[in-house]
N, CA, C and O atoms as a Maestro MAE file, in Angstrom:
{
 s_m_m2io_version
 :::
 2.0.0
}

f_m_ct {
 s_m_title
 :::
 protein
 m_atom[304] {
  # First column is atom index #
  i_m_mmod_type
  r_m_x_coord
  r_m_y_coord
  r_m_z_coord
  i_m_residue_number
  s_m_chain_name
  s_m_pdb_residue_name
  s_m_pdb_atom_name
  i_m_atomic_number
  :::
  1 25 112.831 197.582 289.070 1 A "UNK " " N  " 7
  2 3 111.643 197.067 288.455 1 A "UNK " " CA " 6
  3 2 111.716 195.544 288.483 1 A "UNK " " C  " 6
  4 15 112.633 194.948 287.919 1 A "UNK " " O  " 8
  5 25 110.735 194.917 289.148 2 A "UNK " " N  " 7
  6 3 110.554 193.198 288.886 2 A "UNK " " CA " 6
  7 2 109.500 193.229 287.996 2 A "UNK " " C  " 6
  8 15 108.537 193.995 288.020 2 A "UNK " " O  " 8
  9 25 109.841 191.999 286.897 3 A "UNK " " N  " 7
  10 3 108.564 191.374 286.134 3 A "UNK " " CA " 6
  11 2 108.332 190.340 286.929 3 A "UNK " " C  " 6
  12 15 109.241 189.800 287.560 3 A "UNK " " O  " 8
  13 25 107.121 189.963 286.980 4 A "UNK " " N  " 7
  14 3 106.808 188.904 287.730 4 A "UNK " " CA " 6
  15 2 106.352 188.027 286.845 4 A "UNK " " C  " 6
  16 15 106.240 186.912 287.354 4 A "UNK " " O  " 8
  17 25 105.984 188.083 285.514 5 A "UNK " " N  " 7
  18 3 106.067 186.656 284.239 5 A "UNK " " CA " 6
  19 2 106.976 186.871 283.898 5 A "UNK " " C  " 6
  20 15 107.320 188.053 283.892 5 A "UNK " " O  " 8
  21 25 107.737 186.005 283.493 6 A "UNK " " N  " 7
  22 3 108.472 185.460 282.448 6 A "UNK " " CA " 6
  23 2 108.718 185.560 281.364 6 A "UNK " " C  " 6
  24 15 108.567 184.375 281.067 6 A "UNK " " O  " 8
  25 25 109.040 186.111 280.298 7 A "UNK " " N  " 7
  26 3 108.921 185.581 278.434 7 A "UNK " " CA " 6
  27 2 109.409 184.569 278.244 7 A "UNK " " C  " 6
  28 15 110.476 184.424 278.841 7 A "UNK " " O  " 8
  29 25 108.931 183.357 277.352 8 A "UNK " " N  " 7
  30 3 108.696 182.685 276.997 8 A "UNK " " CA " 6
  31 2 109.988 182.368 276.315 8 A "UNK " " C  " 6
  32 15 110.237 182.761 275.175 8 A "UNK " " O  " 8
  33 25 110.976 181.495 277.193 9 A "UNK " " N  " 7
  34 3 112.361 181.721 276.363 9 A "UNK " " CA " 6
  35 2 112.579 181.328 275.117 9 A "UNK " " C  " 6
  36 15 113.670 181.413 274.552 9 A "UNK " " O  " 8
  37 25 111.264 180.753 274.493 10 A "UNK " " N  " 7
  38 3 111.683 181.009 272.991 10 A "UNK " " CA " 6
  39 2 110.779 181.897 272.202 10 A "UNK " " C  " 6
  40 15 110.289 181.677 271.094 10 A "UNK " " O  " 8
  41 25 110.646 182.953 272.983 11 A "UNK " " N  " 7
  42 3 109.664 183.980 272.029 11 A "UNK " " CA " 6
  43 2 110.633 184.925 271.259 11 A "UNK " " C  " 6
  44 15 111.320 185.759 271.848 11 A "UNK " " O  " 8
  45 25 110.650 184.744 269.883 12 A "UNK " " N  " 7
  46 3 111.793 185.751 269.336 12 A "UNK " " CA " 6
  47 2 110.924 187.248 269.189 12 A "UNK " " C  " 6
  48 15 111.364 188.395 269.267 12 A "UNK " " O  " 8
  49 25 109.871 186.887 269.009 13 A "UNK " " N  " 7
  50 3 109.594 188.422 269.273 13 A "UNK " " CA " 6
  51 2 109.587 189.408 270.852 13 A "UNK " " C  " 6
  52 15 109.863 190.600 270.983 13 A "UNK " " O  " 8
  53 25 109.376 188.902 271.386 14 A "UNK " " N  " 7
  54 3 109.628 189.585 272.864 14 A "UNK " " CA " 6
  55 2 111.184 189.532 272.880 14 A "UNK " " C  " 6
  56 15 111.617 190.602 273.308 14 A "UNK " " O  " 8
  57 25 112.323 188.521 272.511 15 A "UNK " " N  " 7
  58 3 113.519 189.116 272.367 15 A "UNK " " CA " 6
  59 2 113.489 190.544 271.530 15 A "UNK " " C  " 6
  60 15 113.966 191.525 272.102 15 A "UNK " " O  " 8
  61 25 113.090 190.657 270.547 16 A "UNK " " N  " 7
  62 3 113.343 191.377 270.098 16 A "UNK " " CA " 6
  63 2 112.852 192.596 270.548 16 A "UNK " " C  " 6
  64 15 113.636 193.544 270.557 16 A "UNK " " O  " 8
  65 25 111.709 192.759 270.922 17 A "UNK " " N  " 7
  66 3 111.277 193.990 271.753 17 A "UNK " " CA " 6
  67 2 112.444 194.586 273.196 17 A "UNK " " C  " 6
  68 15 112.924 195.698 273.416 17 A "UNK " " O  " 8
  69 25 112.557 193.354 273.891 18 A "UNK " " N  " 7
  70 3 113.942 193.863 274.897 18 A "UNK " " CA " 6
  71 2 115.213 193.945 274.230 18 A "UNK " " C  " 6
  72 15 115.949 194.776 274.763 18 A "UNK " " O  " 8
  73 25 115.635 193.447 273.394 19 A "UNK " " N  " 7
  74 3 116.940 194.008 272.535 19 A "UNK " " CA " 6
  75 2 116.274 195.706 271.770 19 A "UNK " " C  " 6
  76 15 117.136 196.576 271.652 19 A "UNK " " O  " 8
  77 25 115.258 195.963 271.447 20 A "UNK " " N  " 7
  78 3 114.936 197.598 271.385 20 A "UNK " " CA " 6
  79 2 115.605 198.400 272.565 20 A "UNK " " C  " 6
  80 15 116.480 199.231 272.809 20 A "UNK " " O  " 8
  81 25 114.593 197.589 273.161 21 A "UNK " " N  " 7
  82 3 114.167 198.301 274.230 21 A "UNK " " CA " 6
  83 2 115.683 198.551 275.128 21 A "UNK " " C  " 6
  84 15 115.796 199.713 275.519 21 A "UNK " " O  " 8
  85 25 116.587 197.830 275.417 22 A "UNK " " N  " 7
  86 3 117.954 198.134 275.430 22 A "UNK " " CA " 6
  87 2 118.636 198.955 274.760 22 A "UNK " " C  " 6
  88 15 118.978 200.047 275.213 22 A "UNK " " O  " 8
  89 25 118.976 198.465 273.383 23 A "UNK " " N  " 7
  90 3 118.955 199.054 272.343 23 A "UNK " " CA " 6
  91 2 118.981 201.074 272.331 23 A "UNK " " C  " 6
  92 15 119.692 201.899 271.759 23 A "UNK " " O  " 8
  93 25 117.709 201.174 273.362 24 A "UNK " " N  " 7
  94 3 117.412 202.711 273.268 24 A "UNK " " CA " 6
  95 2 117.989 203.460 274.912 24 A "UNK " " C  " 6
  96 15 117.991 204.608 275.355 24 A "UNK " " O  " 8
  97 25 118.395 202.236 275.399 25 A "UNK " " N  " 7
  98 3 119.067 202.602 276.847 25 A "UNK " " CA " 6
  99 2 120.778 202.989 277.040 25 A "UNK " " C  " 6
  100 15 121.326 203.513 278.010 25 A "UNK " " O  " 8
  101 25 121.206 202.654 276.107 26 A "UNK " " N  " 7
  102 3 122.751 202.128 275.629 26 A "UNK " " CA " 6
  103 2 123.465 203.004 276.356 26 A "UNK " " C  " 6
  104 15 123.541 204.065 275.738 26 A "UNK " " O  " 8
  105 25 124.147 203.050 277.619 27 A "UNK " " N  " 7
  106 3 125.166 204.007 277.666 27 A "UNK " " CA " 6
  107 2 126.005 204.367 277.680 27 A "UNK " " C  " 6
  108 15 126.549 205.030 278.563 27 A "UNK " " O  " 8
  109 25 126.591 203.849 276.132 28 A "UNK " " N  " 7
  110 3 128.053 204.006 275.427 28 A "UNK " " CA " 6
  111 2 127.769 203.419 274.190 28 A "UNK " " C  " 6
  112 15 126.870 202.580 274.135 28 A "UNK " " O  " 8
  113 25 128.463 203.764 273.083 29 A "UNK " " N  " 7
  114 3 128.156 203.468 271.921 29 A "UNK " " CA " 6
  115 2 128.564 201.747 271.940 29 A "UNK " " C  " 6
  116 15 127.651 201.029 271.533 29 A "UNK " " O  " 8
  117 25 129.947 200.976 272.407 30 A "UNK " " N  " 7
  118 3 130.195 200.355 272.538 30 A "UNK " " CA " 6
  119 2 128.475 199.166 272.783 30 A "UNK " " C  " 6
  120 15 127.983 198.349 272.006 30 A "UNK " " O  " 8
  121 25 128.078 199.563 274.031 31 A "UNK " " N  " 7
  122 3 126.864 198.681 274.388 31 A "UNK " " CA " 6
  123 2 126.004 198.878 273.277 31 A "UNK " " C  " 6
  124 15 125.088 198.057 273.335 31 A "UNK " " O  " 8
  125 25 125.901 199.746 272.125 32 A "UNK " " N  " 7
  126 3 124.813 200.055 271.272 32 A "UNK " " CA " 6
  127 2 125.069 199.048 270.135 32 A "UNK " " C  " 6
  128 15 124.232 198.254 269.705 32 A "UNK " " O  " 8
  129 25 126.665 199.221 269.594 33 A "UNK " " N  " 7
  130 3 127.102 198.414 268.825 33 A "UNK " " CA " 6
  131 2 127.161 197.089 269.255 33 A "UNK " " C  " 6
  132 15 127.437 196.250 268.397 33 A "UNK " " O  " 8
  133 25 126.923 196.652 270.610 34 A "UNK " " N  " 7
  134 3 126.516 195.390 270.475 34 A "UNK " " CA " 6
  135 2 125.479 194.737 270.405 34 A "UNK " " C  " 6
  136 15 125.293 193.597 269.977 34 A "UNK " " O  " 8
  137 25 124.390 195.897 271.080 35 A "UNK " " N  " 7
  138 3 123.026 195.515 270.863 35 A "UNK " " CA " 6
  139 2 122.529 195.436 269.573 35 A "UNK " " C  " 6
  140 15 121.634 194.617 269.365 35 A "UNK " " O  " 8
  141 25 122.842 195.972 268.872 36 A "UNK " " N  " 7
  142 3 122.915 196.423 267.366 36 A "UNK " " CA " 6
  143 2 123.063 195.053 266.406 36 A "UNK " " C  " 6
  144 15 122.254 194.647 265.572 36 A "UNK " " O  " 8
  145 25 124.612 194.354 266.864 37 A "UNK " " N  " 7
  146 3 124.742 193.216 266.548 37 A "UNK " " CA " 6
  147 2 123.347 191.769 266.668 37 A "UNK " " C  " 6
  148 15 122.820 190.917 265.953 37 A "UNK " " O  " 8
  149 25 123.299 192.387 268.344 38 A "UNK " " N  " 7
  150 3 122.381 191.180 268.397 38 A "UNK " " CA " 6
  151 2 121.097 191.591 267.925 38 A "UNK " " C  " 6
  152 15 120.471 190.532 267.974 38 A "UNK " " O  " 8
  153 25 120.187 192.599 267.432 39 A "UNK " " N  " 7
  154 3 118.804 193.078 266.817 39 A "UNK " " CA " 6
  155 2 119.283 192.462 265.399 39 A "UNK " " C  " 6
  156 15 118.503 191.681 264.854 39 A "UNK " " O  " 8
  157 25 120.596 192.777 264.721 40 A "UNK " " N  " 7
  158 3 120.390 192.300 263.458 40 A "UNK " " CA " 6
  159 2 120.491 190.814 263.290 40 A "UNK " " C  " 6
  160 15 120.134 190.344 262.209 40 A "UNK " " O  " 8
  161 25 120.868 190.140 264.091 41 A "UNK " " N  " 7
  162 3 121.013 188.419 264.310 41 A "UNK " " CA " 6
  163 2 119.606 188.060 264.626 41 A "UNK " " C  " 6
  164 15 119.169 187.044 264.086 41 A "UNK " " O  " 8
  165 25 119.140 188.465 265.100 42 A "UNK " " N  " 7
  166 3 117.269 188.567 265.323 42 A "UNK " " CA " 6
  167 2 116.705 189.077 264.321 42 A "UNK " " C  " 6
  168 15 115.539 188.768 264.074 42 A "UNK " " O  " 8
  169 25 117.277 189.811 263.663 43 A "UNK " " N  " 7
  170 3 115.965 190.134 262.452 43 A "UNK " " CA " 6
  171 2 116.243 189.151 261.264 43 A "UNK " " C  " 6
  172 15 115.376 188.834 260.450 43 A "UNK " " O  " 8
  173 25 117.093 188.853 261.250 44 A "UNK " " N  " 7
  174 3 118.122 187.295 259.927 44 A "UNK " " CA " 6
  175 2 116.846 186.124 260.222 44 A "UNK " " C  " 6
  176 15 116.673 185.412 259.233 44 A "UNK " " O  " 8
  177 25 116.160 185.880 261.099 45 A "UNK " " N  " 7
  178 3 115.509 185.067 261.627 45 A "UNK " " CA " 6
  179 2 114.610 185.102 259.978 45 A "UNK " " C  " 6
  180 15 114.652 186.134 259.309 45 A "UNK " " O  " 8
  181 25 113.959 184.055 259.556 46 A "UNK " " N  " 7
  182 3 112.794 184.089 258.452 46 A "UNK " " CA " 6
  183 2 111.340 184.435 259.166 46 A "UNK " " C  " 6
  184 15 110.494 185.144 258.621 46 A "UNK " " O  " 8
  185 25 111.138 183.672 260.802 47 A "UNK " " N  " 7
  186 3 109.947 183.992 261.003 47 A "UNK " " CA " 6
  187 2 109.947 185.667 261.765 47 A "UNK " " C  " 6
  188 15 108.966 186.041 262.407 47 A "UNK " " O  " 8
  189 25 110.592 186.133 261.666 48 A "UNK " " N  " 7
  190 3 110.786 187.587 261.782 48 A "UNK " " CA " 6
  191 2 110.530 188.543 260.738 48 A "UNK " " C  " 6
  192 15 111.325 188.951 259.891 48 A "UNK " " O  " 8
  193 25 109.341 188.845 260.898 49 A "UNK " " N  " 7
  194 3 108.271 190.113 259.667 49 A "UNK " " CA " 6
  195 2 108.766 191.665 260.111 49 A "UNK " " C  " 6
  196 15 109.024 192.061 261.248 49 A "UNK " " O  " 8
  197 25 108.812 192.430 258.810 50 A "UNK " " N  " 7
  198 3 109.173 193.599 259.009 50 A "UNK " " CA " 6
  199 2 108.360 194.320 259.787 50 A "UNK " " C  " 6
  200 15 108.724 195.306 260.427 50 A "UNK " " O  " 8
  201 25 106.494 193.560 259.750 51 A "UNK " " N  " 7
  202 3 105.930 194.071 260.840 51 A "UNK " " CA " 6
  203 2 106.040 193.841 262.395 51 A "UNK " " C  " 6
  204 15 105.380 194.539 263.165 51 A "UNK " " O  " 8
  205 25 106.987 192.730 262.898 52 A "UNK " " N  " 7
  206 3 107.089 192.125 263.928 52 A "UNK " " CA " 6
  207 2 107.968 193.235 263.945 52 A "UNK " " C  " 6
  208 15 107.520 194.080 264.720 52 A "UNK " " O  " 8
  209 25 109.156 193.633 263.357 53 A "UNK " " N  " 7
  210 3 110.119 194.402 264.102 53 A "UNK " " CA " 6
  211 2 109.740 195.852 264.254 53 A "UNK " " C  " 6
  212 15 110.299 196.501 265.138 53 A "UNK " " O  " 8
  213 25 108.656 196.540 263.315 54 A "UNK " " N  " 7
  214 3 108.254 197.415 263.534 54 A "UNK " " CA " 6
  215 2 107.300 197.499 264.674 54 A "UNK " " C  " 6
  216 15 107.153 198.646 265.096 54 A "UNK " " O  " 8
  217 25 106.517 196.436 265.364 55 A "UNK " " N  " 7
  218 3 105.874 196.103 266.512 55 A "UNK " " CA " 6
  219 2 106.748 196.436 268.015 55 A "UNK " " C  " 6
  220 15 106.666 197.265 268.921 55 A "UNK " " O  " 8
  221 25 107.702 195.138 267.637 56 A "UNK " " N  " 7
  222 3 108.315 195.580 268.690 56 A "UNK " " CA " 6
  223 2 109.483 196.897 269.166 56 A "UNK " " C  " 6
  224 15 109.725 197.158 270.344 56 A "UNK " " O  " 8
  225 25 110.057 197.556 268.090 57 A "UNK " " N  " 7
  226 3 110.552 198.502 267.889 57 A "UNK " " CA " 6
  227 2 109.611 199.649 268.938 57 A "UNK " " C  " 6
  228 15 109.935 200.064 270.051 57 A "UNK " " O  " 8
  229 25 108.447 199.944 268.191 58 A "UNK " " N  " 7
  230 3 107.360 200.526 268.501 58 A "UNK " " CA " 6
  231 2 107.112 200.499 270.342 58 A "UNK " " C  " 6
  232 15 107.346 201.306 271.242 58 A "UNK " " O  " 8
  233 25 106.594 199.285 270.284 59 A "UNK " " N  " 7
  234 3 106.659 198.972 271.831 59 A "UNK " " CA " 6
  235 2 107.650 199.279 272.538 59 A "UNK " " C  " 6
  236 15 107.280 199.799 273.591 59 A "UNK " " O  " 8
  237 25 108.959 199.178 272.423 60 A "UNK " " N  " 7
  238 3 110.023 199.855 273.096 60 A "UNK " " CA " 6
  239 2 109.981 201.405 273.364 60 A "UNK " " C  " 6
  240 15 110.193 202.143 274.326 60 A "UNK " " O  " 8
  241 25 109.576 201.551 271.947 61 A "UNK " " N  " 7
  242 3 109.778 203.084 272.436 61 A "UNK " " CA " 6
  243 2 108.641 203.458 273.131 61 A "UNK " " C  " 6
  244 15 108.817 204.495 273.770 61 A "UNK " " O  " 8
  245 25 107.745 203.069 273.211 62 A "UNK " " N  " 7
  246 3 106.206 203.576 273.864 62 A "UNK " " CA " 6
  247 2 106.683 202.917 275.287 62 A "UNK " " C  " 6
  248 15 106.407 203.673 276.219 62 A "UNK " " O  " 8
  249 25 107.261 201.830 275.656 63 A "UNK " " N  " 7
  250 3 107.497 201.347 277.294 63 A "UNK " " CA " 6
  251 2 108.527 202.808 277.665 63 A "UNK " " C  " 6
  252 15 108.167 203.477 278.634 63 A "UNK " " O  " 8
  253 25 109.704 203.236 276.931 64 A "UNK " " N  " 7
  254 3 110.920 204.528 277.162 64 A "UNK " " CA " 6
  255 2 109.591 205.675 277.312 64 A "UNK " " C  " 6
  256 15 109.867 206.401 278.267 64 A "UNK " " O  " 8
  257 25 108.766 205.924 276.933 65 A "UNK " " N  " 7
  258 3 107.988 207.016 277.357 65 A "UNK " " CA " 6
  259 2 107.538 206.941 278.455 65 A "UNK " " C  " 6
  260 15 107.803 207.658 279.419 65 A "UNK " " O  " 8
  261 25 106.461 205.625 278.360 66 A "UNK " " N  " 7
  262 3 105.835 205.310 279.942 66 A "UNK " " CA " 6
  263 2 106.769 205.924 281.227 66 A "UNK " " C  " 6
  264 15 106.533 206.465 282.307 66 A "UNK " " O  " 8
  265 25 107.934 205.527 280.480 67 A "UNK " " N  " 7
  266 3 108.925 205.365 282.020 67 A "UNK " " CA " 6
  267 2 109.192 206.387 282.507 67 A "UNK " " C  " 6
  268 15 109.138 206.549 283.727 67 A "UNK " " O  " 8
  269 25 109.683 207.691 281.336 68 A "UNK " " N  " 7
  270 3 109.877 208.364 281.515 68 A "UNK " " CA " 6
  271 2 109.028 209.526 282.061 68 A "UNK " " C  " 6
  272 15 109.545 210.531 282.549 68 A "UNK " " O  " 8
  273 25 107.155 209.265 281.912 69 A "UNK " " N  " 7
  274 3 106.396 209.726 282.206 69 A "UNK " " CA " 6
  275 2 106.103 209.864 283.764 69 A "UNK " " C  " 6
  276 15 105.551 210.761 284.402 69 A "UNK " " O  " 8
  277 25 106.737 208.510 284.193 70 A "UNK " " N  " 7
  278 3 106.566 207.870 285.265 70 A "UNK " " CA " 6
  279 2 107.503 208.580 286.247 70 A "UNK " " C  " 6
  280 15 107.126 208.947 287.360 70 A "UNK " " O  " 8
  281 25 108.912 208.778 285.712 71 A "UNK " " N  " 7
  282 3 109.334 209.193 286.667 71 A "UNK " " CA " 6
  283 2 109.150 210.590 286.482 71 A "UNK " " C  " 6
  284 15 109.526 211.061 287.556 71 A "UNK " " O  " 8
  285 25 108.699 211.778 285.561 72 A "UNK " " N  " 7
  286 3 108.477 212.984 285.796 72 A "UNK " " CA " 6
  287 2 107.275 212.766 286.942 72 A "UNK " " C  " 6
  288 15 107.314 213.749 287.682 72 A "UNK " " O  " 8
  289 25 106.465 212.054 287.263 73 A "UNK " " N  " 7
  290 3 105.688 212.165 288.073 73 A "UNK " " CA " 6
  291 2 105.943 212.070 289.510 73 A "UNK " " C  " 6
  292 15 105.626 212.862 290.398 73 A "UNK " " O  " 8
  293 25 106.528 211.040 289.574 74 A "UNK " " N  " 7
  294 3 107.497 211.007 291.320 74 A "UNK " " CA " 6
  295 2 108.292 211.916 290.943 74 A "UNK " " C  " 6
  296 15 107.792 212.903 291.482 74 A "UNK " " O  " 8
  297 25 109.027 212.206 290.488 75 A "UNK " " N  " 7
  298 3 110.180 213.017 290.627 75 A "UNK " " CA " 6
  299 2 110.042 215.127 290.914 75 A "UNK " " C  " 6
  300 15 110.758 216.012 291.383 75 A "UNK " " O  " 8
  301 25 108.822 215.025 290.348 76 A "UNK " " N  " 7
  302 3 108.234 216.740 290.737 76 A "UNK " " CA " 6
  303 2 108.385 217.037 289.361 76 A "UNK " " C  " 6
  304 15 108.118 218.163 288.940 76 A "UNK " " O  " 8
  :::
 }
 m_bond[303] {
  # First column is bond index #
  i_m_from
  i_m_to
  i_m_order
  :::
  1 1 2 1
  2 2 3 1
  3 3 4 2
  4 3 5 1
  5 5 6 1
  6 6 7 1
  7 7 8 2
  8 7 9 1
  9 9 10 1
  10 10 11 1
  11 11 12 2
  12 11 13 1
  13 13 14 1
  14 14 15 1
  15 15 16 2
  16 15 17 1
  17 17 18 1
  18 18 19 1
  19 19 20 2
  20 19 21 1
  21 21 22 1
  22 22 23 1
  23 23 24 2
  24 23 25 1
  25 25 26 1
  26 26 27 1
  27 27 28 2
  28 27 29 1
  29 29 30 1
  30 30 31 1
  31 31 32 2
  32 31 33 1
  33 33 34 1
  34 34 35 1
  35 35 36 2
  36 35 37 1
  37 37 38 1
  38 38 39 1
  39 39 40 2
  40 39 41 1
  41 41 42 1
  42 42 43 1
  43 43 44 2
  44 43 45 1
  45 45 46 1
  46 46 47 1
  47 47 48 2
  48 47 49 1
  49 49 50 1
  50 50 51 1
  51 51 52 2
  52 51 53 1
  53 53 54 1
  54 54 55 1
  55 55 56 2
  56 55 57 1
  57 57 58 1
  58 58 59 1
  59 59 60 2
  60 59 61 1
  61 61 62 1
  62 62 63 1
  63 63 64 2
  64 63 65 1
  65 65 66 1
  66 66 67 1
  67 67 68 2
  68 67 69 1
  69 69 70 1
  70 70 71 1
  71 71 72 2
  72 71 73 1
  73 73 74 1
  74 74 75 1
  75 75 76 2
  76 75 77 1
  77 77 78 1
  78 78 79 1
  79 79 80 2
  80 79 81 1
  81 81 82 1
  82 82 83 1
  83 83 84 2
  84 83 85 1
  85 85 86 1
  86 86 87 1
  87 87 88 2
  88 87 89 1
  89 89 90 1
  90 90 91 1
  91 91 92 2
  92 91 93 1
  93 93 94 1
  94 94 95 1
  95 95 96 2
  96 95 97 1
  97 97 98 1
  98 98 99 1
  99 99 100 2
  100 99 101 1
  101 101 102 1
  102 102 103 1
  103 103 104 2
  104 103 105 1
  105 105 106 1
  106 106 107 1
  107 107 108 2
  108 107 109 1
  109 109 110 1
  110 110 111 1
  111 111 112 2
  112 111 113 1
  113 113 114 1
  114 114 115 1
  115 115 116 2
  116 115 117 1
  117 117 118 1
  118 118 119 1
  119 119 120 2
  120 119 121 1
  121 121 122 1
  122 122 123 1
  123 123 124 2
  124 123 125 1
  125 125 126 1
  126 126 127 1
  127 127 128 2
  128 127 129 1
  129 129 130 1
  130 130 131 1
  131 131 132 2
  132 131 133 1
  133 133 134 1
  134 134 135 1
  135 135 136 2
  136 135 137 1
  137 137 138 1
  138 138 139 1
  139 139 140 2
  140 139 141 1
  141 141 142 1
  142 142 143 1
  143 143 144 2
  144 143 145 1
  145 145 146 1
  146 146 147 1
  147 147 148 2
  148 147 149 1
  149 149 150 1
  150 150 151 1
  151 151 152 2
  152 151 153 1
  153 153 154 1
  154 154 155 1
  155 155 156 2
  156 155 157 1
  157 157 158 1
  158 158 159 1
  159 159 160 2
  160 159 161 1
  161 161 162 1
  162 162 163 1
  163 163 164 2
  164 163 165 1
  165 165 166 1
  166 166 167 1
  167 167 168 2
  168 167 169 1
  169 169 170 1
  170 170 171 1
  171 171 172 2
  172 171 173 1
  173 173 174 1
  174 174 175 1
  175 175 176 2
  176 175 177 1
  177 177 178 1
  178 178 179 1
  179 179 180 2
  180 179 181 1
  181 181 182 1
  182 182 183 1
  183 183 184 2
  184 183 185 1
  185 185 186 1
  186 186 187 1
  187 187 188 2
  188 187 189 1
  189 189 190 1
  190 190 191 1
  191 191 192 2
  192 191 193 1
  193 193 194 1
  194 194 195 1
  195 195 196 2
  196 195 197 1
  197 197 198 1
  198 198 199 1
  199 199 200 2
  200 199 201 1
  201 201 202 1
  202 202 203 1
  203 203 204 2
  204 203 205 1
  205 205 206 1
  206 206 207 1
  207 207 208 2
  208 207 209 1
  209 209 210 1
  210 210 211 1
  211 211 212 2
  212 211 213 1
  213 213 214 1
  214 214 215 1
  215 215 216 2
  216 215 217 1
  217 217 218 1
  218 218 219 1
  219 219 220 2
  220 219 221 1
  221 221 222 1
  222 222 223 1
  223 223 224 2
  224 223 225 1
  225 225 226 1
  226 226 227 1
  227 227 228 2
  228 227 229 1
  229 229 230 1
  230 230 231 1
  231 231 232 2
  232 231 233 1
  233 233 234 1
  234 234 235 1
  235 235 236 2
  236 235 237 1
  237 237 238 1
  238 238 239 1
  239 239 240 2
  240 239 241 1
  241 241 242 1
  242 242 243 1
  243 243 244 2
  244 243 245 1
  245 245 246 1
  246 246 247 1
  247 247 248 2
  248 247 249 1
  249 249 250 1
  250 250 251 1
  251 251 252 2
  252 251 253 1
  253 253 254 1
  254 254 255 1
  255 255 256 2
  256 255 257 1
  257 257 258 1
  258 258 259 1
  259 259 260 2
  260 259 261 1
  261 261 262 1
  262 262 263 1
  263 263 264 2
  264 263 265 1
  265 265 266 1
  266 266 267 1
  267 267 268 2
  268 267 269 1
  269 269 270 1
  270 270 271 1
  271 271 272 2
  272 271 273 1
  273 273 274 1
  274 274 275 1
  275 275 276 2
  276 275 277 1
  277 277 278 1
  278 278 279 1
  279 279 280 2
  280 279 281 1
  281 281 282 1
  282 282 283 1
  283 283 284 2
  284 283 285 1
  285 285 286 1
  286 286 287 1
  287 287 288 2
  288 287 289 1
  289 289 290 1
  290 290 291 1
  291 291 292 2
  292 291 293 1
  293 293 294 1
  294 294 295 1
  295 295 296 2
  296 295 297 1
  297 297 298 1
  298 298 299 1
  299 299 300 2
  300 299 301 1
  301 301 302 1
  302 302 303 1
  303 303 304 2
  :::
 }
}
């Protein structure tokens, strides 16, 4: 997969949506517990709202469906 924009390297909320969104990919607990680390160092943030993390939380998991939708479709 290429993105072809960018995020905005100081958007803490789009970090935080790809630290989900990782977050829900993890494959080993090890990588979880670190992602883990870094979501809660991102949520310590003040301009970080419980609705921002429930946003992007959200969005992660709705992009893990897409994907997965995506490939039941190529895949048969």
């Amino acid at each position: 997969m290429k993105f072809e924009n960018k995020p905005d390297p100081n958007d803490k909320h789009e970090f935080l949506f790809q630290g989900f969104y990782l977050l829900f990919a993890c494959p080993t607990t090890p990588h979880a517990d670190d992602m883990a680390k870094i979501i809660c160092t991102l949520l310590m943030d003040p301009e970080i709202t419980k609705e921002h993390a429930q946003q992007a939380c959200d969005r992660a998991i709705l992009a893990h469906a897409n994907e997965k939708k995506l490939e039941e479709t190529f895949n048969g």
